[in-house]
Phi, psi and omega in degrees: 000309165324298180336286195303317181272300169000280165317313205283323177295307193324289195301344188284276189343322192275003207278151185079010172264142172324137187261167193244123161300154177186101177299156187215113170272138152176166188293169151214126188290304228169121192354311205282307200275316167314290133010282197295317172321335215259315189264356166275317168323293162340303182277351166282326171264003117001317175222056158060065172214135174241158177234158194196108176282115152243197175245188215250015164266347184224035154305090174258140176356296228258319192304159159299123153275164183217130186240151159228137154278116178288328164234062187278126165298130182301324187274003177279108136068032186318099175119353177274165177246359176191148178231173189205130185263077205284339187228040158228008172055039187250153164200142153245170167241131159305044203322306194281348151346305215261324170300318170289355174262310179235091190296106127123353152236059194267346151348294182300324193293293164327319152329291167291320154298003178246325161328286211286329180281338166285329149306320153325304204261330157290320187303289219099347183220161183295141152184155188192142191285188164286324199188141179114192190278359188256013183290179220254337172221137185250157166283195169293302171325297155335286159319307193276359169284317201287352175278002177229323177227159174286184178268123167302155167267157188245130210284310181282013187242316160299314158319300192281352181297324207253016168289329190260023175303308241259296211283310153301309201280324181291014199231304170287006181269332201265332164301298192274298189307354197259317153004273241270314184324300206288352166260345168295289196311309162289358186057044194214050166260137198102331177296353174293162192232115177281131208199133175255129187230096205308112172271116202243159195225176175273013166235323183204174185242107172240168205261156150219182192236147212222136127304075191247166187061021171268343189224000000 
């Protein structure tokens, strides 16, 4: 119960701070992977992060990808269900993992793997709780909690989601003025040809859109 109002205070706090937007590419397979998208959105607005899904055609620079596996090799990242590349903003998920630890409710578990691996990639830094949705391997217990309420973010995990929210959206902001100079400064602004271009990664290969011959 001590936990438990703990969190309640964390989340209590952000309410009313300014909200943080966050774009997501990734596939969606199939109801159950829809689902999870729909209570992961939920459990992100819960502490002021809105999410917003697309599919990877409409995939932009600035967004997350997220791929889901299907064949993951055993000898891969063993026992984990997902890894997340906080600072190129890739994640895969371990589907068939995740299907197999929670057979025919595996929605609530995804759900909590697109959280915990997105928060990764927000934070910005390797980190992880005692407890809660940011531990660092959840147990049986865990699992059987989150099937009945989600798993809370930790009063120290809120923070840091939104300093490192904070550091991103100003990093991408400094990123486009600096754009925007270098078309000025040629006097060719607007003139670039937006051209898609597969970016591969050791998890997935996604198309993303490159602005070229403008500058």
């Amino acid at each position: 119960m001590k936990i438990a109002a703990i969190f309640g205070m964390a989340v209590t706090a952000w309410a009313g701070v300014p909200e943080h937007r966050v774009t997501v590419c990734m596939k969606t397979l199939n109801h159950a992977v829809s689902s999870a998208q729909s209570q992961a959105s939920k459990m992100f607005a819960e502490v002021g992060v809105t999410l917003e899904w697309h599919d990877f055609k409409n995939c932009g620079v600035d967004s997350l990808v997220v791929k889901l596996s299907s064949d993951t090799p055993e000898g891969l990242l063993a026992g984990a269900l997902g890894h997340a590349d906080y600072e190129h903003g890739e994640i895969v998920v371990f589907y068939d993992r995740v299907a197999r630890r929670l057979p025919g409710k595996e929605t609530v578990l995804l759900a909590h793997v697109l959280v915990h691996e997105i928060a990764h990639v927000l934070f910005g830094v390797s980190h992880h709780s005692k407890a809660g949705l940011m531990k660092a391997s959840w147990e049986g217990e865990d699992i059987s909690a989150m099937r009945f309420k989600p798993l809370p973010f930790g009063p120290g995990d809120i923070e840091l989601l939104h300093r490192g929210l904070e550091a991103r959206e100003s990093r991408l902001a400094l990123s486009e003025s600096r754009v925007t100079r270098s078309e000025l400064q040629r006097g060719r602004r607007g003139r670039c040809t937006i051209r898609r271009q597969t970016v591969t990664s050791a998890w997935a290969s996604i198309p993303r859109e490159f602005c070229v011959g403008g500058f």
